[in-house]
C-alpha positions as CSV (number, residue, x, y, z in Angstrom):
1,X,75.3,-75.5,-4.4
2,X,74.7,-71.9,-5.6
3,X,75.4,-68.7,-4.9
4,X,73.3,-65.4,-5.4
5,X,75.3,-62.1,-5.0
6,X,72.6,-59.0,-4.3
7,X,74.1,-55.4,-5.4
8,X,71.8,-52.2,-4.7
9,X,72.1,-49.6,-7.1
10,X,74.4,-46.8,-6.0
11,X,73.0,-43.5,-4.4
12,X,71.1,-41.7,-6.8
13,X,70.2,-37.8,-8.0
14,X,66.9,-36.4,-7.0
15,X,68.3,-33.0,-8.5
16,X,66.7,-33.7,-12.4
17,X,62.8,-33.8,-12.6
18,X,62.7,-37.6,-14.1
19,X,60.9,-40.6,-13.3
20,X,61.9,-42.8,-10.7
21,X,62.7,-45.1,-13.3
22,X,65.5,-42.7,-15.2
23,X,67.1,-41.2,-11.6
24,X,70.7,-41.2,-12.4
25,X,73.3,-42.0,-10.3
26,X,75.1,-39.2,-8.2
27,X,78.8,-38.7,-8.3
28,X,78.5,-40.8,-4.5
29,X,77.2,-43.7,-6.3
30,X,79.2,-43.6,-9.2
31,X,82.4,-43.7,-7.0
32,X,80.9,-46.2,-4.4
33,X,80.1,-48.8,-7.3
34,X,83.5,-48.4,-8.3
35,X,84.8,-49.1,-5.0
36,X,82.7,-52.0,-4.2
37,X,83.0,-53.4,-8.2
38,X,87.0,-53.3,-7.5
39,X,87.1,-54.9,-4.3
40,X,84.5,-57.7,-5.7
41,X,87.5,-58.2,-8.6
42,X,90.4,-59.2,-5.7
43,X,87.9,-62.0,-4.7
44,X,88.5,-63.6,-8.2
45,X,84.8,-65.0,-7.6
46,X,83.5,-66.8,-11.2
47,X,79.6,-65.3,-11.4
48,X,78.1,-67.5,-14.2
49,X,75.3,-64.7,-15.3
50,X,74.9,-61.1,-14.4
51,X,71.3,-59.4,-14.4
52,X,70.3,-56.4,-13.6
53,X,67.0,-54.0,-13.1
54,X,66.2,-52.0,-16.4
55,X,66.3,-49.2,-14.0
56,X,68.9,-46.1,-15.2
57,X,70.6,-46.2,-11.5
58,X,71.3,-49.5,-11.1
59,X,71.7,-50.6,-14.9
60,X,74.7,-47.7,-14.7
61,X,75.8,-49.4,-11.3
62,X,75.8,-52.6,-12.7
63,X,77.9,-51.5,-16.2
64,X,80.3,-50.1,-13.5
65,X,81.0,-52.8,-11.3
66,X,80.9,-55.4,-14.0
67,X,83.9,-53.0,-15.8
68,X,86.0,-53.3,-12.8
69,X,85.4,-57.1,-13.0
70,X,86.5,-57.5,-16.7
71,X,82.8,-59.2,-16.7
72,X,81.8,-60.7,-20.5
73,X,78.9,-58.9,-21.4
74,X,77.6,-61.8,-23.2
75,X,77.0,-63.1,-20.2
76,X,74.8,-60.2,-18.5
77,X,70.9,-59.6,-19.7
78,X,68.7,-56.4,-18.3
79,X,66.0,-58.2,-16.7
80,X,62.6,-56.1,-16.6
81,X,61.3,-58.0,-13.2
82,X,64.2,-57.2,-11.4
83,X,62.8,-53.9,-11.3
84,X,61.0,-54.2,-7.9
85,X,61.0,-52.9,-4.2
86,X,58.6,-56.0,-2.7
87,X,61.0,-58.9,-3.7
88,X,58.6,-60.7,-5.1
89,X,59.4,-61.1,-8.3
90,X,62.5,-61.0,-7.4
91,X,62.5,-63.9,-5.8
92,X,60.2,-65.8,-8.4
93,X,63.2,-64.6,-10.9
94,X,66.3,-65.9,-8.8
95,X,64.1,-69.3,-9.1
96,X,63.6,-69.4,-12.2
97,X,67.2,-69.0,-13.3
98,X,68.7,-72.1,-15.0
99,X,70.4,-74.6,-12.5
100,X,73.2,-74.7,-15.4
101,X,74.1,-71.4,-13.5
102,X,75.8,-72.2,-10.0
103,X,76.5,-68.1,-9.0
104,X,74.7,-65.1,-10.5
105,X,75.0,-61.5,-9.6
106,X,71.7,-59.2,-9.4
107,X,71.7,-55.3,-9.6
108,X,68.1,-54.1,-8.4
109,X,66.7,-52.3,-5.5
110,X,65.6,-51.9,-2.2
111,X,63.6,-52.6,-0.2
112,X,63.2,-55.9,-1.9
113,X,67.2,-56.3,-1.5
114,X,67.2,-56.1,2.1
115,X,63.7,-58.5,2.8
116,X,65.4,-61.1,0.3
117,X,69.2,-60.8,1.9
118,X,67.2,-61.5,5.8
119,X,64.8,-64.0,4.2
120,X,67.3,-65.9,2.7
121,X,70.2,-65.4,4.5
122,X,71.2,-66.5,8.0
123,X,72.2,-63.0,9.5
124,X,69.9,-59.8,9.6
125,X,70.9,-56.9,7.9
126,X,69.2,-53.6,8.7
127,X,69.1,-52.3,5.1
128,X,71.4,-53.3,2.8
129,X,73.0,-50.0,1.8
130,X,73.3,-48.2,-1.7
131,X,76.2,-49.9,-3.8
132,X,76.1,-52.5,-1.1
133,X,76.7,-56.2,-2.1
134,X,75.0,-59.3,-0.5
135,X,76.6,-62.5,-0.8
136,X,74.2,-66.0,-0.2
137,X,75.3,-69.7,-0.2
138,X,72.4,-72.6,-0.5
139,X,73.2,-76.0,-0.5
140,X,70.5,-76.9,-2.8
141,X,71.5,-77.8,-6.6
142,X,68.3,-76.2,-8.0
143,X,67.5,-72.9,-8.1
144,X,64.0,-73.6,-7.8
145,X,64.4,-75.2,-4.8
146,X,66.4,-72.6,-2.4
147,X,65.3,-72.0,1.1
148,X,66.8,-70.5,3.9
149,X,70.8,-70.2,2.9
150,X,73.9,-68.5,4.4
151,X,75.4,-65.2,4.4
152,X,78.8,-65.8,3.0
153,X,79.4,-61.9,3.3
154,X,78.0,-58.1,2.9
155,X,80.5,-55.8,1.2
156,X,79.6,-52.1,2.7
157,X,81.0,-49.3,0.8
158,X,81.6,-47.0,3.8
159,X,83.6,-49.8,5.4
160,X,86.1,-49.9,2.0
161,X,87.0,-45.9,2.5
């Protein structure tokens, strides 16, 4: 069995004249990643490996939800293919993961997020939201081998205020 959680990066800043790549975070998605990170923590769920886009928005959302989980940064890695919108290479990534690792946690982007969370999942989701969290169950034992799984549960920052 293994699980794959999906977090978007929080809401980000178009006020500074950066790259797409370096768009911070605004003080929205600073406090929603918080929210969501601290409500992930009461669920006591054991993620084997966290990853995360090399991105500046959701490499900040990702450092802020994995403080609220007390997460062992020796077990997280910047990944530079999880920065991606198709899903692709997303999805060539989440198959490629060791099948040592039962649940890993992913910080990238949409609209790759919300075309993996429907094609693997078993309920449609519109668009997965910013700081919003995905949670998918296979049955299979190998990464490699995931299909179509099921959609254990999205965690919507708005709902949490």
């Amino acid at each position: 069995m293994k699980n794959l959680l999906l977090m978007r990066h929080g809401k980000s800043s178009w006020e500074l004249n950066v790259s797409d790549f370096d768009r911070p975070l605004k003080q929205r998605g600073i406090t929603d990643a918080h929210l969501v990170g601290s409500h992930l923590a009461k669920e006591n769920l054991a993620v084997d490996f966290a990853f995360s886009s090399p991105a500046n928005r959701a490499l900040h959302t990702a450092m802020i939800c994995l403080r609220n989980l007390k997460y062992p940064m020796d077990k997280f890695k910047v990944a530079p293919e999880l920065y991606d919108f198709s899903g692709n290479q997303v999805v060539d990534f989440v198959r490629s993961r060791p099948n040592n690792l039962t649940t890993i946690l992913i910080f990238g982007h949409n609209h790759a997020f919300t075309q993996i969370a429907n094609s693997f999942g078993n309920e449609h989701i519109e668009n997965v939201p910013t700081s919003g969290l995905v949670h998918i169950k296979f049955e299979e034992e190998s990464w490699e081998m995931i299909k179509k799984g099921s959609t254990i549960k999205t965690i919507i920052p708005k709902a949490l205020k």
